[in-house]
C-alpha positions in Angstrom: 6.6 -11.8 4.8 6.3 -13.5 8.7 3.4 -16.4 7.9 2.5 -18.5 5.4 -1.1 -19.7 6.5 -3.2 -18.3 3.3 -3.3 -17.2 0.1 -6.1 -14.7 1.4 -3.2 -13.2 3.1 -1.6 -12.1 -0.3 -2.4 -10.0 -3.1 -2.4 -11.4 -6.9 0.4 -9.3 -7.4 2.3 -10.9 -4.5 1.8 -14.2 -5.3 2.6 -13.9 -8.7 5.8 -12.2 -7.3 6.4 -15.2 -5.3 5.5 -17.8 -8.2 8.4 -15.7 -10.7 10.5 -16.4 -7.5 9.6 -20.3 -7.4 10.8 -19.8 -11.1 14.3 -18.1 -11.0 15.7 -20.4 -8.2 14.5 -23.7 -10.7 16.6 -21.8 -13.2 19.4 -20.1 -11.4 19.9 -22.4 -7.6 21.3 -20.3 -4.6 22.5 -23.3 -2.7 24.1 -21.0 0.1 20.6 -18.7 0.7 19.8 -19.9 3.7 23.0 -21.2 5.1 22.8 -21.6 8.9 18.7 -21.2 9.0 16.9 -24.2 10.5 13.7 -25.3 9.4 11.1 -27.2 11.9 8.5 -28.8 10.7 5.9 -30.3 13.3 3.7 -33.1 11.8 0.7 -33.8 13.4 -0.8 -35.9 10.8 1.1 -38.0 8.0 2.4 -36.6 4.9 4.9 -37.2 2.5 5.2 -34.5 -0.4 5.1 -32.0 1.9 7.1 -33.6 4.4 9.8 -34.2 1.5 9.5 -31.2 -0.5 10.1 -29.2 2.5 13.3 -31.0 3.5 14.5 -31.1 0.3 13.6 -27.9 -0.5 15.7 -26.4 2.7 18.6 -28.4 2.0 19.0 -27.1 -1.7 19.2 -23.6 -0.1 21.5 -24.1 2.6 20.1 -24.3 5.3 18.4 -27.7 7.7 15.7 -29.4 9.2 14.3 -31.1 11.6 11.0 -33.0 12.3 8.9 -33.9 15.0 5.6 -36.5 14.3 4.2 -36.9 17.7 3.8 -40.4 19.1 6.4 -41.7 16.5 9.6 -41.5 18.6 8.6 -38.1 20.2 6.0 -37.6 22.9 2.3 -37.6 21.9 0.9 -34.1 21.7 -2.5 -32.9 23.1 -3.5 -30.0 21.4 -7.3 -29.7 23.6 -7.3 -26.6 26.4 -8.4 -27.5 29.6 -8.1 -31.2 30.4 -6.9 -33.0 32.4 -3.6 -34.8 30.6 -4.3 -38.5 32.7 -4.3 -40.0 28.7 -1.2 -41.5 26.3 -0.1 -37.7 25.7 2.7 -36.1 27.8 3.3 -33.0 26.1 0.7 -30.3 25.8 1.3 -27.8 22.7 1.3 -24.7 25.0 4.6 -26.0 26.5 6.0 -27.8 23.2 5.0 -25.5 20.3 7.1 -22.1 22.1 9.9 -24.9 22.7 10.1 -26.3 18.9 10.0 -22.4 17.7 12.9 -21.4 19.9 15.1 -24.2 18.3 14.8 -22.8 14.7 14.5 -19.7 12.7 10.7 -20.7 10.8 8.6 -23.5 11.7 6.0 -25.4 9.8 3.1 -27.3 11.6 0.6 -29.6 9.9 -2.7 -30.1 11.7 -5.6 -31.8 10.2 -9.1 -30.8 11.0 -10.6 -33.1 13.1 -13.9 -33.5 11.0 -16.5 -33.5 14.1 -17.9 -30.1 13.9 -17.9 -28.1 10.6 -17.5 -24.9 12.4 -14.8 -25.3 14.3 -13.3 -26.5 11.2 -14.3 -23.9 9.8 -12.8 -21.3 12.1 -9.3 -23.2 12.2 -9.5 -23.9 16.0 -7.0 -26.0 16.5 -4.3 -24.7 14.1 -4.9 -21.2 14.9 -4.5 -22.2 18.4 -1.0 -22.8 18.3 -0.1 -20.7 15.5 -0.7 -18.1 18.6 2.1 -19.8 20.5 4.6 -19.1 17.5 6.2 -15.6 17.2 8.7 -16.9 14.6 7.9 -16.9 10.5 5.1 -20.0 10.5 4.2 -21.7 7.5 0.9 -23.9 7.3 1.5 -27.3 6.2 -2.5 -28.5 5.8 -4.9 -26.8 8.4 -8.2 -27.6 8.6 -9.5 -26.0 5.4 -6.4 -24.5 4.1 -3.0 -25.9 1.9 -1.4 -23.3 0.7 1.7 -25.0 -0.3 -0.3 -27.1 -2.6 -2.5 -24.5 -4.1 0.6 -22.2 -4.5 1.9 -24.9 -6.9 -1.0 -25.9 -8.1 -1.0 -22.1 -9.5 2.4 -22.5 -10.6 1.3 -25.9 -12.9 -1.3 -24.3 -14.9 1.1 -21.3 -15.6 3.4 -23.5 -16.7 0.9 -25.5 -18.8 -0.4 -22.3 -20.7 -4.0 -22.6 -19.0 -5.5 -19.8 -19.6 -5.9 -17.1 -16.4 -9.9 -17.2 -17.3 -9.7 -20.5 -18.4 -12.8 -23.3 -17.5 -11.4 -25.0 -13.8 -13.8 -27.5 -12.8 -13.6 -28.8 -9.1 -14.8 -32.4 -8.7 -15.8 -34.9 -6.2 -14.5 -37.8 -6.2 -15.2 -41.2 -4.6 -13.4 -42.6 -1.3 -14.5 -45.1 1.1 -14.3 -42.5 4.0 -14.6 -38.7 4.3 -11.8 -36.9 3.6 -10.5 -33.1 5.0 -12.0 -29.8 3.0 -8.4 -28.6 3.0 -7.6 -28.8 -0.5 -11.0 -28.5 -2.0 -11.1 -25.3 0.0 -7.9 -23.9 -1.1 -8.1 -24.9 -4.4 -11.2 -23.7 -5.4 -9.9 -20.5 -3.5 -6.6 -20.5 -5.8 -8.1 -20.9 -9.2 -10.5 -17.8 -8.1 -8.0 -16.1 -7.4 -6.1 -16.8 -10.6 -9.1 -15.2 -12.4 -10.6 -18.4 -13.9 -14.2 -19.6 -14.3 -14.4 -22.1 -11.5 -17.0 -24.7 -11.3 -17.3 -27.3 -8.6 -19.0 -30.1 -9.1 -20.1 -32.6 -6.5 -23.0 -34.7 -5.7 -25.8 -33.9 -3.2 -25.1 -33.6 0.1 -21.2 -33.0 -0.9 -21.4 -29.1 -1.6 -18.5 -27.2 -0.3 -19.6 -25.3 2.7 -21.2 -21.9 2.5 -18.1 -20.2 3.9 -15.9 -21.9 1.6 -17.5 -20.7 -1.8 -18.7 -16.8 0.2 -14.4 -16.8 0.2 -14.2 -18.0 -3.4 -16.5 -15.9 -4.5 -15.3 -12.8 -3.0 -11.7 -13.6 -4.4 -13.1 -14.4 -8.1 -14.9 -10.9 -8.0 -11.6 -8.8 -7.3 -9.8 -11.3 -10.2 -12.7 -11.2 -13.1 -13.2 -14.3 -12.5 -16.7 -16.4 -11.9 -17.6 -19.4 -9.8 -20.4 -21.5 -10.1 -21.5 -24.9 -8.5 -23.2 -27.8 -9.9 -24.4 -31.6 -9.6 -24.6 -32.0 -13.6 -21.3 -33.6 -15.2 -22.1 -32.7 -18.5 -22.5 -29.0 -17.8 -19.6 -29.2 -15.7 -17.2 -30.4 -17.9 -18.4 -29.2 -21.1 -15.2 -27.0 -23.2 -13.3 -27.3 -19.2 -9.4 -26.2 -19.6 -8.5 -28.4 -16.4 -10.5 -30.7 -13.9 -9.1 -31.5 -10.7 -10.1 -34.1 -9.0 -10.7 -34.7 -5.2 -12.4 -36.3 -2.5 -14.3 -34.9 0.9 -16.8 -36.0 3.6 -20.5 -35.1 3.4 -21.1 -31.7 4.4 -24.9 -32.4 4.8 -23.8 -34.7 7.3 -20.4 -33.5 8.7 -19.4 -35.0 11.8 -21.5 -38.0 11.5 -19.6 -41.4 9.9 -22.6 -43.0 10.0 -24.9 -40.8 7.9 -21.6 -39.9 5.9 -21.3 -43.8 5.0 -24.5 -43.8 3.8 -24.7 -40.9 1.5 -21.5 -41.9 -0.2 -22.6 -45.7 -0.4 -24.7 -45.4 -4.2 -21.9 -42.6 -5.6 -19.0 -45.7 -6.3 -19.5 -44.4 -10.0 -18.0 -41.1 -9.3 -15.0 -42.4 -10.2 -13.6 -40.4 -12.6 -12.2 -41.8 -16.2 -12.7 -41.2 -19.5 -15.8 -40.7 -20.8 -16.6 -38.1 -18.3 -14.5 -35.9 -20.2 -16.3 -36.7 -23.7 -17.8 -32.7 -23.8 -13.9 -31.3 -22.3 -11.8 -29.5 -24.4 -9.4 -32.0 -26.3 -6.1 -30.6 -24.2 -8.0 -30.6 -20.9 -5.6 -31.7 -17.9 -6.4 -33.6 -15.1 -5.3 -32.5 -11.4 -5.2 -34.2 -8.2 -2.8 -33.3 -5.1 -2.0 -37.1 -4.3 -1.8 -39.4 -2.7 -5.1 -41.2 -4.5 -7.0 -44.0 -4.7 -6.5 -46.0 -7.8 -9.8 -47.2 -9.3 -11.9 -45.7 -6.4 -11.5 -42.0 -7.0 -9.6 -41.9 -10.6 -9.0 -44.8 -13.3 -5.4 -45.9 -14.0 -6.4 -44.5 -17.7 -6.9 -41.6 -16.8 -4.1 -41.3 -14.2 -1.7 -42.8 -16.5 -2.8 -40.5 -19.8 -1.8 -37.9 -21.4 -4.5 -35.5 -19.2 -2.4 -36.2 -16.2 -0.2 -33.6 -14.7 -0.3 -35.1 -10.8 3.4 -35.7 -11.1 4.2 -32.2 -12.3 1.5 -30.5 -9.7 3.7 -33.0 -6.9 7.2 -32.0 -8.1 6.2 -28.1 -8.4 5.8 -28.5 -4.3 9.7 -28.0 -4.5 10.0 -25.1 -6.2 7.4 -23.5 -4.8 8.0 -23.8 -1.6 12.0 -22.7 -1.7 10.2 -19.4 -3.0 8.3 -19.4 0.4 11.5 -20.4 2.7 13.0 -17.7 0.6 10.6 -14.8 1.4 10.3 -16.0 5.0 14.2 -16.6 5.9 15.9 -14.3 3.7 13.5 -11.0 4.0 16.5 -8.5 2.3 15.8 -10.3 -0.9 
């Protein structure tokens, strides 16, 4: 195991590997595995799960990190081929990416997508870009349409919650004042595909998960015995549902555009989840959401405060998950 970028990459029966992996180092620590390995982590956006876990998670196996968030006490980055560099950036990523890898043994870089054209989005420009520049083990901390550190312990929570593998997982849209990314949509509807599970996603219209996005969950649901489906109905979406998990994303009708994307999103305030949308659920459904959210705009405090809510186990099992990947990656004799 070199990258970390997708959990297309894998086979089931490698990530399930890796998730018993996650689960003998919460049981049985190895705080000298990596001793003397140094972790990078390059942040081009904010975070802070990620950003923690993966510190934390390094430092509990021995080894160290270090992290760079351009424009915050480092040099701004310009990640664009071709321009001329007379802006605020010094630092171009062709010269600063090769010099970050050569000071540690795996680096992780964080790259949101930049939400103006769906394709390029789509094709992971930008991150793909540098990951070129990187010859040591890479791990993606949020690409364009990818999180794979999230969905791996996303994967990891419903295990440990006894959802079934072909259980009902229902992917929802959720409110927000702005467009958000299609990372985690993308990779969680990807994930619970993959699990095996009969995946609906839900969103309103004008909101439907690119055609790429569901060709790739579909193709992954197929090899599991799983199904996927996609809706604008509530009650059919929800009705005897294992798990939902909530989230928000901009209009894909109208990707690019804030204008257009404003205005589709103005009447759907009432796509904030709580309880009554559950009323047809099953009475143990859960309900998921990567954090950070919106309280009252994309999920009500009773629902994020009930007994459905796992967010605080899905944000904890970042840790775990992710030594598992720092394990595979650093310590390959294993």
């Amino acid at each position: 195991m070199r990258r970390f970028i997708d959990l297309a990459d894998f086979s089931r029966d490698e990530l399930l590997g890796l998730l018993d992996l996650a689960r003998r180092l919460e049981a049985r620590p190895e705080p000298h595995a990596l001793a003397g390995k140094v972790l990078g982590l390059l942040f081009m956006n904010p975070s802070l799960r990620t950003l923690a876990s993966f510190q934390s998670g390094m430092a509990r196996l021995g080894g160290a990190s270090f992290v760079i968030t351009p424009g915050s006490g480092t040099w701004q980055i310009e990640t664009r081929d071709g321009v001329t560099m007379d802006g605020p950036a010094a630092e171009h990523v062709r010269e600063g990416v090769p010099v970050l890898a050569s000071y540690c043994d795996a680096l992780g870089i964080r790259s949101f997508a930049d939400g103006k054209d769906l394709a390029a989005d789509l094709s992971e420009q930008k991150f793909s870009a540098m990951a070129r520049l990187v010859e040591k083990p890479l791990i993606n901390l949020e690409s364009a349409v990818n999180h794979p550190c999230q969905s791996l312990a996303d994967w990891k929570t419903l295990d440990e919650l006894g959802v079934p593998r072909h259980g009902k997982f229902v992917l929802s849209w959720a409110w927000h004042p702005r467009g958000l990314p299609l990372a985690v949509p993308a990779s969680t509807v990807h994930m619970a595909a993959m699990r095996g599970m009969e995946v609906v996603v839900l969103a309103p219209e004008g909101f439907a998960l690119p055609g790429a996005i569901i060709d790739k969950a579909q193709r992954a649901a197929a090899e599991s015995g799983g199904s996927l489906a996609t809706t604008s109905d509530r009650r059919q979406a929800f009705d005897a549902a294992h798990v939902v998990y909530a989230k928000e994303w901009a209009a894909t009708a109208d990707y690019g555009n804030e204008a257009a994307d404003a205005a589709a999103r103005r009447s759907l305030k009432d796509w904030c989840l709580d309880e009554p949308w559950f009323s047809g659920a099953r009475a143990d459904c859960r309900l998921m959401h990567c954090l950070p959210v919106r309280r009252n705009v994309a999920l009500a405090d009773s629902l994020l405060d009930g007994p459905r809510s796992v967010v605080l186990r899905q944000a904890y099992n970042r840790l775990p998950a992710q030594m598992a990947v720092l394990y595979r990656l650093l310590k390959p004799t294993e």
